[in-house]
N, C-alpha and C positions, 0 to 999 in steps of 0.2 A: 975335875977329872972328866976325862971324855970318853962318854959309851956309845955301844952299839945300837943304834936306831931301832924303832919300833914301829911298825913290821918292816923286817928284813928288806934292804932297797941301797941304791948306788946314789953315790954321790955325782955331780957331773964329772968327777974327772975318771969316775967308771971304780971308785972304789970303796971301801963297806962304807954308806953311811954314817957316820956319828952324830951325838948331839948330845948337850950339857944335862946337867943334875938334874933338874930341875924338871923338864922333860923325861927324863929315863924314868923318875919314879913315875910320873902320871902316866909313861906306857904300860910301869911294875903293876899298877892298878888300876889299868885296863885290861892286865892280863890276869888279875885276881878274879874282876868281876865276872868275865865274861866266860872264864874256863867253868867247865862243869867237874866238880870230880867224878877219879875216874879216868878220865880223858889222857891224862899224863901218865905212862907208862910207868916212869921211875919216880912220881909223885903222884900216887894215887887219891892222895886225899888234898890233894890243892886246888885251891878253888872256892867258890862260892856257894854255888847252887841257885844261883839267881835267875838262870835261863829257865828252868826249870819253872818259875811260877808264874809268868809272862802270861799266862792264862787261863790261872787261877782265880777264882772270885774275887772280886775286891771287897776289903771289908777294913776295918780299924785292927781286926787281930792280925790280920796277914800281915799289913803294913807292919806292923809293928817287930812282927816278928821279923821281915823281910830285912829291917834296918838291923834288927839284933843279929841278926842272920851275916851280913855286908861286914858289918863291923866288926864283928870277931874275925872273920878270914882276913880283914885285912889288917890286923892288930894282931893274928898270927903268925901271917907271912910276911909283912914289912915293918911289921914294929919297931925294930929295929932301925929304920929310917926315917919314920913316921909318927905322929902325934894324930890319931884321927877323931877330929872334937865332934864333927857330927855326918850323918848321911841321910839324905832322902832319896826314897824311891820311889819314881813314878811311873804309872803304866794307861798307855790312851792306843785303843787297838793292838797293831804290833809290836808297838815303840816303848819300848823300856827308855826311860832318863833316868841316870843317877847323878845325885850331886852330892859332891864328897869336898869337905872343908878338912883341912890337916895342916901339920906344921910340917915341915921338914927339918927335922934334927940339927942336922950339922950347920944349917944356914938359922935356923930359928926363923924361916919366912911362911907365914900363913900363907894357904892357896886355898881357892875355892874353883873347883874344874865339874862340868857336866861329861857326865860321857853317854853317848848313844846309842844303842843296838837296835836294828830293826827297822821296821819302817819299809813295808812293801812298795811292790810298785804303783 
């Protein structure tokens, strides 16, 4: 099945975008992570909250919490698609990295994707 690209953009022949499974979900959870709830008008409660701690102490309880934190939003909102076995998060200055291992359901293919926020100039 073929979706609508993530973020919003044309294809060369000037028309929406698309791209396969596989892809859509790693944008679906990209947009888990990095949305703050709140943010989303007619989903106030979607999201993460992960931006939010980017500045926080680092310790062994944050982490910890951080990943309990990741994991439930996204075992709320795309579970359904989604098997998510593990996440880590890391934070060095501004640069949040997450790394997120998951099945995708309907193929039964493990993936393993970093995603990256931040990172000044």
């Amino acid at each position: 099945m073929v979706q609508v690209d993530f973020p919003y953009g044309f294809d060369r022949r000037g028309r929406t975008a698309e791209t396969d499974e596989a892809d859509h979900i790693r944008d679906l959870i990209h947009q888990v992570l990095f949305t703050s709830p709140g943010e989303r008008v007619m989903r106030p409660t979607f999201g993460s909250g992960l931006l939010q701690l980017v500045f926080a102490s680092n310790s062994d309880v944050l982490a910890a919490t951080t990943q309990v934190l990741v994991q439930g939003a996204l075992q709320q909102w795309l579970g359904q698609l989604i098997v998510v076995e593990s996440v880590r998060v890391e934070t060095e200055d501004a640069t949040l990295r997450v790394t997120v291992q998951y099945v995708i359901r309907r193929s039964m293919e493990r993936v393993t994707a970093t995603f990256v926020q931040g990172g000044g100039l």
